[in-house]
Structure formats: C-alpha cells, structure tokens
N, C-alpha and C positions, 0 to 999 in steps of 0.2 A: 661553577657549572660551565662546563665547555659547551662552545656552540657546535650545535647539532647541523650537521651537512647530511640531505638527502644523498640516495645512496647513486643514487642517477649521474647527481653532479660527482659528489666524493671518487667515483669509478668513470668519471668520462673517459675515455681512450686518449693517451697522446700523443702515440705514435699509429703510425696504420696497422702494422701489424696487431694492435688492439683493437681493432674495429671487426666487429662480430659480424658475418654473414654477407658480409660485399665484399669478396674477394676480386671481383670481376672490375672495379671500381677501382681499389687501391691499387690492384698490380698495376692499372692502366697509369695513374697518377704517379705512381714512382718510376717506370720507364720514361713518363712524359719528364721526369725532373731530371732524372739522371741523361736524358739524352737532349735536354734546353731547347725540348721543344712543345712551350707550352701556348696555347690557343691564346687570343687576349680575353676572352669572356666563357665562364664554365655554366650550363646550369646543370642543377642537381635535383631531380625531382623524385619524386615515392612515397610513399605511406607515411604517414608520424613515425616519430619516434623509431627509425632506423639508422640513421647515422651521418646525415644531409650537414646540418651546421658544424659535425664535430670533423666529418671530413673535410668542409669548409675553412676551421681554424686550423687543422693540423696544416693542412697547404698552403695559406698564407702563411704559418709561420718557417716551411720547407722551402718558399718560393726567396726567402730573405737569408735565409739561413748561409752561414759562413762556413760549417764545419760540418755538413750532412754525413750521415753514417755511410759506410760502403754501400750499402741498399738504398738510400734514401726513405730509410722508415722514419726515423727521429734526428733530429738536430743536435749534435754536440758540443754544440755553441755557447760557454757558461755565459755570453753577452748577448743572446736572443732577448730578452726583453727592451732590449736598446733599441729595436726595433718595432717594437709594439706601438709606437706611432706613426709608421707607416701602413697600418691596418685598421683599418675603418669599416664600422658594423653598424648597418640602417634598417631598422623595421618597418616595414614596407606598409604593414598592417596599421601603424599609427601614422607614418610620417608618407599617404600616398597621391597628393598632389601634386599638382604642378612646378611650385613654388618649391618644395622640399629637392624634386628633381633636380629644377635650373639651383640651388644651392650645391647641389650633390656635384654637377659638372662646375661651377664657378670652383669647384677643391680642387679638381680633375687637373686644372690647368698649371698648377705649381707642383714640381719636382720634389719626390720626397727627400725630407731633411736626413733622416738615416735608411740606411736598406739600401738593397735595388727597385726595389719595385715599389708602388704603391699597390694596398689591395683593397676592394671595395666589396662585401660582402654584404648580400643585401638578401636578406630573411623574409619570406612568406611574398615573394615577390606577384606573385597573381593577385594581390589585393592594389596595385597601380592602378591608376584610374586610366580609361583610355587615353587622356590629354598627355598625362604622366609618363605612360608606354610611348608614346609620339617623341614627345619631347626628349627620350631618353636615347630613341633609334641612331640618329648622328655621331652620338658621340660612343654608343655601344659599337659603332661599324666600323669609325678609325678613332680607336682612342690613341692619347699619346704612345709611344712605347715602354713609356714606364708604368702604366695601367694594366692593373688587370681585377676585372670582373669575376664574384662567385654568385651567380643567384642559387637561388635554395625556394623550394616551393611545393606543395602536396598536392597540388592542383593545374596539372598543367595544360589540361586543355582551356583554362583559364586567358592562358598567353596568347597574345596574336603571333600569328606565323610568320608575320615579319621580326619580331622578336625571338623564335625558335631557330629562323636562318641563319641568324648571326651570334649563336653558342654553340659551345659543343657540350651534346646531352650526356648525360650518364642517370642512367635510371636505377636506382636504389630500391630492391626487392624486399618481400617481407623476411624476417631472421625464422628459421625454422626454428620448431619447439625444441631438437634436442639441443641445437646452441643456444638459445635460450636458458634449457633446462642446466645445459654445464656451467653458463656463465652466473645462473645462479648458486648456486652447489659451491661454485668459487668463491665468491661475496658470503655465503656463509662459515666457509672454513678460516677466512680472514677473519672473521666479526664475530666466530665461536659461538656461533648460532647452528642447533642444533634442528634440523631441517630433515622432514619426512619426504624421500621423494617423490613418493606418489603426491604427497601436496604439491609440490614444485611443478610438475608435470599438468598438474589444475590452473594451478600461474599461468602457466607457460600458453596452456591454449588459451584462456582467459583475454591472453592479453594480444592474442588475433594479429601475431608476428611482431608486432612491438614493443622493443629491448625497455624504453622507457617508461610503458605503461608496467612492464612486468616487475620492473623496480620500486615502483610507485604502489602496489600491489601486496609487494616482496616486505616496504617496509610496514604497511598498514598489518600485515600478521604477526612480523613482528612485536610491533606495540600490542597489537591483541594477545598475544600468547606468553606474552614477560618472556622474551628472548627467544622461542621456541616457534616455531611452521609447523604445527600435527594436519591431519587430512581433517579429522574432524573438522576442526576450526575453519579449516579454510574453505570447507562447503557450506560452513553455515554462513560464514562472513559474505560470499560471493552468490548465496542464496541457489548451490546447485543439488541435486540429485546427486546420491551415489549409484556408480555401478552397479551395486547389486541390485537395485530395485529393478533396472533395466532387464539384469539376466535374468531375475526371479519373473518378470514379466514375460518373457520369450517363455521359460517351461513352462510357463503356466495357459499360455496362447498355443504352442505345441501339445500339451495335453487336453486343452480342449475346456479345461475349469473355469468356468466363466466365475462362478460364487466368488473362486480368489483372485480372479484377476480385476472383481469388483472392489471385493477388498484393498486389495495392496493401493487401488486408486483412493479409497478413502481413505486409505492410511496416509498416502500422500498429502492430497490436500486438505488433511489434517494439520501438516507440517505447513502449509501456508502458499504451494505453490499451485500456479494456476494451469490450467488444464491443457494450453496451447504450449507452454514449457513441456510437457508431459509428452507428449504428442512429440514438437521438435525435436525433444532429447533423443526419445526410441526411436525416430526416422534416421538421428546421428548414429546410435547406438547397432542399429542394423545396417548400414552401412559399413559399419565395422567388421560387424561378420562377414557381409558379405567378400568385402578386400580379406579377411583371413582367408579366402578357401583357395585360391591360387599364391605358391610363393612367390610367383614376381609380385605379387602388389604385397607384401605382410609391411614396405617399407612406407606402405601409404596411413598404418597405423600409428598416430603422433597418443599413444599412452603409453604407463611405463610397461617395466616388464613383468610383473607380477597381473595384471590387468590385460595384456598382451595375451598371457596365457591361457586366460578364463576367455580371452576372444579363439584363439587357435583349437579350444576344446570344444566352442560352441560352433565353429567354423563346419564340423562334420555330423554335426544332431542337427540344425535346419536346411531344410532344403532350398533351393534357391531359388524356385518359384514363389516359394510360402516369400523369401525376404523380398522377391520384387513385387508381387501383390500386395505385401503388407506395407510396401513403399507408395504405394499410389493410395494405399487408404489413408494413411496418414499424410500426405501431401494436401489430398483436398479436403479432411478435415483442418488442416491449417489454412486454406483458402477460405473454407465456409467458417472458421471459427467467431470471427468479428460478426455475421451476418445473424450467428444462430442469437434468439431470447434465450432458451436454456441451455446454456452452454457445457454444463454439468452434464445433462441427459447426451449431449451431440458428445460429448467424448464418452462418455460409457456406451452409446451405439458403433460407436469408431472399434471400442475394444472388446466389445461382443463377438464385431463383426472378424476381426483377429483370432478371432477364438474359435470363430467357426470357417475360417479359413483353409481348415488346414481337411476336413471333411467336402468341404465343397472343393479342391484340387484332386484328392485321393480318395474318392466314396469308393470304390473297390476296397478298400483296406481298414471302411469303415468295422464296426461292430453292426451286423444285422439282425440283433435279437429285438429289435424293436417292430414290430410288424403289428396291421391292422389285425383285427381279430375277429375272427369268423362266428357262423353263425352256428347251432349245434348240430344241424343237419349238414353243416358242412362237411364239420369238424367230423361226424362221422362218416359221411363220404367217402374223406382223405384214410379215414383209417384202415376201412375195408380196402382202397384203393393197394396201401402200404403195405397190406395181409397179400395182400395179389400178387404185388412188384416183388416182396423178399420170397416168395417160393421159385421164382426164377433165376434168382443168382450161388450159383454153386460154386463161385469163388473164393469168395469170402469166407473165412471158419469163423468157427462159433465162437464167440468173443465173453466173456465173464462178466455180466451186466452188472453185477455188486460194484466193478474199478468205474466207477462212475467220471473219476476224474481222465483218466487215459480214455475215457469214448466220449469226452468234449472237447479234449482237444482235436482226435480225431473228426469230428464232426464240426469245429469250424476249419481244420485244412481243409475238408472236402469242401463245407461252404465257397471258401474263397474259390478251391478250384472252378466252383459250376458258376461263380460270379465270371470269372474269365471268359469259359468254354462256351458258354450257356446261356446269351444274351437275349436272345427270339425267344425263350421259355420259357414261362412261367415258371416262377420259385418252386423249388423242389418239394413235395406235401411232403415229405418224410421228417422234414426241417420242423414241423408243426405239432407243437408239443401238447397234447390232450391232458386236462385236468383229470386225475385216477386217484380212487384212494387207495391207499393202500393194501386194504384186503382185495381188493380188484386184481391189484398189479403189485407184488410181491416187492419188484426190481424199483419200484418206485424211491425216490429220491423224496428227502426233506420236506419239499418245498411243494409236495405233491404233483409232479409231474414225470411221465414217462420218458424211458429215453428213445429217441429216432432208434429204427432200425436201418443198422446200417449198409443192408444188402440190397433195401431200397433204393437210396442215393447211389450206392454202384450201379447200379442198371441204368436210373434215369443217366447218368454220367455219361455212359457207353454211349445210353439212346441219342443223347444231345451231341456227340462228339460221333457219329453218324449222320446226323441230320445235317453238322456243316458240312461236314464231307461231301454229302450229295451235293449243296449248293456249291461250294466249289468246281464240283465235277461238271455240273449241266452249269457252270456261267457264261452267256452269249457272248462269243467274240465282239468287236465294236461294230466289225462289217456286220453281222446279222441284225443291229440295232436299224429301225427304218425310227426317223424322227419326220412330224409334219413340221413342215418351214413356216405353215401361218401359224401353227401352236404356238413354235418355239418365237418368230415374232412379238406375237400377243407378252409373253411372257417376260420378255426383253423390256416391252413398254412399261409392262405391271412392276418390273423389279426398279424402272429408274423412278418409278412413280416412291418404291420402301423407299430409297438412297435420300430421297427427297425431305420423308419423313423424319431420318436417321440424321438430316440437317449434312448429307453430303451431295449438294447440287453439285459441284463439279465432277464430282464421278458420276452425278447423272447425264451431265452434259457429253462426258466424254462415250458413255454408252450410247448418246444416240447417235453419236458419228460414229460409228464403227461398221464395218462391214461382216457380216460373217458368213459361214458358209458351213453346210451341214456336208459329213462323209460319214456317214451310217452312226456309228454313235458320237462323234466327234462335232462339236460346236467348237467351229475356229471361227475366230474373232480376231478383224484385221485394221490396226491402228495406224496412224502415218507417220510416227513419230515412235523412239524410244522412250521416249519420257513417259506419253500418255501408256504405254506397255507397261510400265512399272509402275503407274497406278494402277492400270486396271489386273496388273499379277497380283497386288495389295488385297485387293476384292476376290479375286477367285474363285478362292476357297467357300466362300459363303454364298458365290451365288452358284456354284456347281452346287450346294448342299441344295438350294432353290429349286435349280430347274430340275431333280433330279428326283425330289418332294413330288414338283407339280407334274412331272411327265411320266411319274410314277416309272419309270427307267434307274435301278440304284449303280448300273455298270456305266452311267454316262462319259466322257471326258470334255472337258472345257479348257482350250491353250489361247494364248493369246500370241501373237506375231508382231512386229512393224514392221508395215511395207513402205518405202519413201515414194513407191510408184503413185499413193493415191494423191499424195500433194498435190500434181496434177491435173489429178482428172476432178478432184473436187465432189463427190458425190454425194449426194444429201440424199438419203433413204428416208421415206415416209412412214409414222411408224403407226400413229393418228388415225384417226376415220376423218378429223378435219383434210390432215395435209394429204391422204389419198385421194380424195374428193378433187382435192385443188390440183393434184396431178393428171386423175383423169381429166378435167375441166380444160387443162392446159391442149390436152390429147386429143379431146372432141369439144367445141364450145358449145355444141347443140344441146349438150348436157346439163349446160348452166339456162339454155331457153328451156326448158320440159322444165327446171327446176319453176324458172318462174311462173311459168304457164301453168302450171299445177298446184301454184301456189304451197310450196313444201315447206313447211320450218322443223328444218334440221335439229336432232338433241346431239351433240357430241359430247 
C-alpha cells in the first residue's frame, strides 16, 4: 500500500508561475530576482491557505539558485538541494520567546556553508511575544548581507509597526472561486476523478477563497463518493441547501402562497437545517438576483453556469424593491434570531411577511375582489343607483351577457383603471355584485351572482376623470397661499417633539436651529451649514406630508437652504412658551416682578 499524500501538499506549486491568484506578488518577486534587487527582510501577509509559505520556499530556493529560468519562475539547477542548508524554517507559533529569537540571531552570525545567501523563513510570525519582536528589531534592521528574512503571517495587525518598517509587505489576496474552481477541475483530470462542476463550484465558495481549505474539502468527497464529486453529495456532506429551494422560495413569495411557502420551510427543516441558515442563504440568494439585473455586475456571480442561468431568468420576474425590502427583512431577522424563544414561529413570521410583500409595494395591482360586504338595504341602494347611472351612457353597445368570461376581464381593466384615475372616490357600486337567483336574472352566472353593468363604470370613469380635472384647473398658485407664522411655528415644535419619539433627536436638534421664513405657500428653512441641509433634505418629504395634514393646505412647498451668513449672527429662536417667557423677561424685567407679586406658577 502506497502512501497516501494530501492533495494540498502532492500539488504545491514549485514555481511561481504555479501559484494561483497572486499574480501581483510573483511578478513582483521575479523582477525583484532577475534585477538583484532584493529587500533584506519580506513579509507576506493574507488570508490562510493562499499561497504565503509556498511563495516563501519558492524564493528561498530562487534567491540561491545557480541556473534560474529566463523568467526566473523555476530554478534549473539539478544541485539545488545542495543548498537546502542554507534555508532555515521557524514556527513562530511554537518556538515564540525570547530565548528561541537570541538562538535564531546566534545562527545569524555565521556565513552560509553552501548558497549565497542564508534564508530565514519564519511562519505565523504575529504569534512573537512582545519581548521576542524587541529582541528580533536590531538585527531584522541591519542583518548581515548574507541574510535574508521571509515572515509569513495572517494576522498582521498583530505586528508592531516597528516591525512593519523594516519589511517589505506584500499582501496576499483571497483566490477567486473560478481559479479555484479550474484548479480543481485540474487535480481531477490527473487523478481521473470524475467531478460534477456544479459540486466544484460548492467547494470552491465553501472554502471562502482558500486554495487549501478547497483541497482539503476536494479530498474528503472524494473519499466519500469512491472516486467521484456528484452535487448531491457534496451538499449533504457540507450540510447546505440547494438552489432550487431558494428559487422555489422566491415564486412562491412573488405569488403570494403563503401555505407553500410554509411548506417548503417544513420541508426543510425536516432535512435538519436550522432556521437562521434558511434566512442567510435567501438573503445570499437574493443578492444574486439582484447583481443579475445590470450586466456590469453578472461578474459579481461566483456560481456555475447552469445556476447563472436560472439567476439571469429570475433577474427579470422580481422587482427590485421586492429584493431590497426582502433584504432588510431578512437581515434583522438574523439579528433577532439568537434573541427570539420560538424561533421556528420568528422565521415563518419573516416568511409570511415575504409573502406579503409584494401586495404591500403594489396594492394598485392587487386583486380587489375582496371587499367588506354591505348591508341589504344597501346592497339595494347601489342597485337602483346602477339602473340610473347605465341609462346615461350611450357609448357603450350592448355587450352579450352569456361571454361572461370576456366582461371579467373587461371589468377588472376598468377596475385597475378607476384604482389609478379615481383615488378621492369611493369604490365604484357597479363593481358590487348582488346575490340573484337565477330565475330573477336569466344572465346569471354559476355561482349565483350578477354581472356589473358596464355602462355604469363608464360614466362614473368619465365623472372621476372630470373631477381631477377641475382640481387641477382651480389649484392656488403658492403666492395665493397665506400661511400663519405662529401656526406654522407651533407646528415646527410639535413635529421635533414626533423626531424625538421616532428616537431621532438630532434632527430634532437641528430643527430647532433653523430659521425659516414663510412666502405665501413656501416654508423656507435656513440652516448654516451643508451638512445639516442634507439632513434636514433626508426629512422633507415626511414633514411636508405633516405640515400639509395639519394646515390642512395639500399645494404647500417646503425647501431647505444653507446660508454660511448665520454662523455669525448665531440666532437662537424661541420655540417654547418657556424660552418666550425668558425672552420677554430678558426685554422687560418688570415682567418677572408681576410674575412674583401675583404669585403665578406657570404650567409649561
């Protein structure tokens, strides 16, 4: 039985040109060799399992090399290991005292036996103790000239910056999933291992840019699968969701079915997985869509291309409010997730609330056959009413009440229309469908109900699409608007008193520095600073819906300015029955004697 080499080591890289995803890195390293001019001390910092120690040994063994390629990627030196006593490897993580250091510089001091250089490569070097780092400072600043330093480390804010002075950094980035994904796809067609790439692609994110973890990974499927990488496997192995649950989840929250979208959750954690995975995933999964809908980002998609595609089809079925509202519902259900007792119930409220998302964005485009339901005297009311309205429309021809199908769809366009047109109106009666039996009403439908007449809804249609008209026609310019100053005052104070409530004092704050100034409909509001302008533009819109409510004025305008001139003058407006009080007082003190002499106690 051969011994078995992970596939990590078996595939290290031993030239640069083999090093996956740090390009920026090795070119650097090979200009630096081929033009002899190398730093005396390197560090190499980044993420696990990118490529820190292998670049490491590759350069000690280039920095010695006799016979280096035309590039200086690989040494063609058949006596390079003659040299491999000049290269010295100290883990930092076992060996980080004191004593280990002063041993490390007592080596320091003797000229290597073979090589030119000596090299000290010194692994996971942020586990030094501070003593250790001290100790190490002198002799990392002027080593001999036949010294030379590689640290390697994951952690570099770890180092003191006396120590970052005196290297030169190279920062080692994560490996993207599809170099990943190639370089596993390679290691398979060596090893005739027959490899799904959609699993690969699973690996590949899995392993959250690192080459080593993905290997590591790469051979545990292996073993699990007697030779073979399926997807199957490799989502049970990794314990994740497949795609489709994700997309079955999205049509099923765009259509609005709550019943399966209860389902498909129990079906889930059925399967074992827990409810905050669930949550995570579709917040991952929606992001996806949303990078599908513009092609500059489709590059931001790291799955394959089969999985790509079912992203680019669902890219144009959700809308992009539905993915950012259903991005914040799932955010702070994974916030609240730890906090909730039944966590079960807190994620099926999360996915209710998804469901019904998409009717609270677009209620115009709901279905409105749901309606309260009147009383019988109403009910006949409306109908006499209907008898009324269709003897006035001679537009309309006579329609074949038997196609019962062709005058429901007709009657929800016109619906939507009068939801448009028709907002100040009450619902159309014609819309309101009176229980008849059949011998009553001939035209009657199944299910025992009449159909609208639909020369009703034409009329009301016209009447309501007249009525804006007029209001358009008679809307007061601004100038005609007169506003009272102490109204609109009062109201200023009332609304930083909500902001307060809303848990936003500093836009309270900022309101009551403000100056404003009334021109017929116009409330200008004058801040000292840009800044506070683009907080209080932030607010606007809700407190123009405010004053607008209470001054019962719906043509009002509200802008906001900076003027740098108030810096200045510094004015502080009274907004208060206190702070007025204390202005007049300031204006006449006589006002403060009557108070006492009359013994007052103010309520403010």
């Amino acid at each position: 039985m051969s011994q078995y080499i992970v596939s990590a080591r078996k595939y290290r890289p031993a030239r640069f040109s083999d090093v996956i995803g740090q390009e920026q890195v090795t070119n650097t390293l090979k200009n630096a060799l081929k033009s002899n001019q190398l730093a005396q001390a390197f560090l190499f910092c980044g993420p696990r399992g990118v490529g820190k120690t292998t670049c490491a040994r590759i350069l000690a063994k280039m920095i010695n090399c006799d016979q280096p390629s035309e590039d200086y990627d690989i040494c063609n030196d058949p006596g390079e290991q003659d040299h491999a006593f000049s290269i010295f490897e100290l883990d930092a993580a076992s060996n980080n005292s004191v004593d280990n250091i002063r041993e490390l510089i007592d080596q320091v001091r003797f000229a290597p036996p073979e090589g030119k250089k000596k090299v000290y490569i010194i692994d996971e070097v942020h586990m030094l103790s501070a003593a250790a780092f001290n100790a190490f400072l002198k002799t990392l600043e002027e080593p001999p000239p036949y010294a030379i330093f590689i640290l390697a480390t994951t952690e570099k804010h770890k180092i003191l910056p006396t120590i970052l002075s005196r290297c030169q950094i190279f920062d080692f980035s994560r490996i993207q999933v599809d170099a990943i994904v190639e370089q596993l796809q390679h290691i398979a067609k060596e090893e005739n291992i027959e490899a799904d790439d959609r699993a690969l692609h699973i690996i590949a994110q899995k392993a959250d840019g690192a080459l080593r973890d993905a290997l590591s990974i790469f051979d545990r499927m292996v073993s699990f699968g007697n030779g073979k990488v399926g997807y199957e496997e490799v989502l049970e192995n990794l314990n994740l969701l497949d795609y489709d649950y994700y997309f079955k989840l999205t049509e099923q929250c765009i259509s609005q079915d709550v019943p399966a979208v209860l389902n498909t959750f129990d079906e889930i954690s059925k399967k074992g997985f827990e409810g905050d995975m669930l949550i995570n995933g579709f917040a991952e999964h929606l992001r996806n869509i949303l990078v599908s809908k513009e092609q500059g980002t489709h590059h931001l998609l790291e799955v394959g291309e089969e999985v790509k595609k079912e992203y680019l089809k669902h890219a144009s079925l959700v809308p992009v409010d539905f993915i950012l509202n259903a991005l914040d519902i799932c955010n702070k259900t994974d916030i609240h997730y730890k906090a909730a007792k039944n966590k079960r119930l807190h994620v099926e409220m999360a996915l209710i609330k998804l469901c019904h998302l998409q009717a609270m964005l677009y209620p115009s485009t709901q279905n409105t056959e749901k309606k309260k339901p009147l009383a019988n005297s109403e009910v006949e009311g409306v109908s006499s009413e209907v008898k009324g309205t269709s003897s006035e429309s001679s537009d309309v021809q006579n329609l074949d009440l038997q196609k019962s199908d062709n005058q429901n769809s007709e009657v929800q366009s016109s619906d939507n229309q009068l939801s448009k047109d028709q907002s100040s109106i009450a619902t159309p009666q014609s819309q309101i469908l009176k229980p008849q039996s059949s011998i009553e009403n001939p035209s009657a439908n199944k299910s025992g109900y009449s159909m609208p007449d639909l020369s009703a809804m034409e009329a009301n249609l016209r009447k309501a699409k007249a009525e804006e008209k007029s209001k358009l026609e008679n809307k007061p310019s601004i100038d005609q608007i007169q506003l009272n100053e102490a109204e609109v005052e009062t109201l200023i104070l009332h609304y930083t008193e909500e902001l307060k409530k809303r848990s936003k004092s500093y836009l309270a704050g900022l309101l009551r520095e403000v100056i404003f100034e009334l021109k017929g409909g116009l409330i200008l509001f004058k801040v000292d600073s840009n800044v506070k302008q683009e907080h209080l533009k932030g607010e606007q819109e809700n407190m123009l819906r405010y004053m607008a409510e209470k001054l019962d004025q719906p043509h009002i305008v509200i802008d906001v300015i900076a003027d740098e001139s108030l810096k200045k003058e510094k004015i502080k407006i009274p907004y208060s029955p206190k702070e007025r009080l204390l202005e007049i007082i300031k204006e006449n003190p006589n006002i403060k004697n009557l108070i006492e002499r009359l013994d007052l106690h103010l309520d403010y």
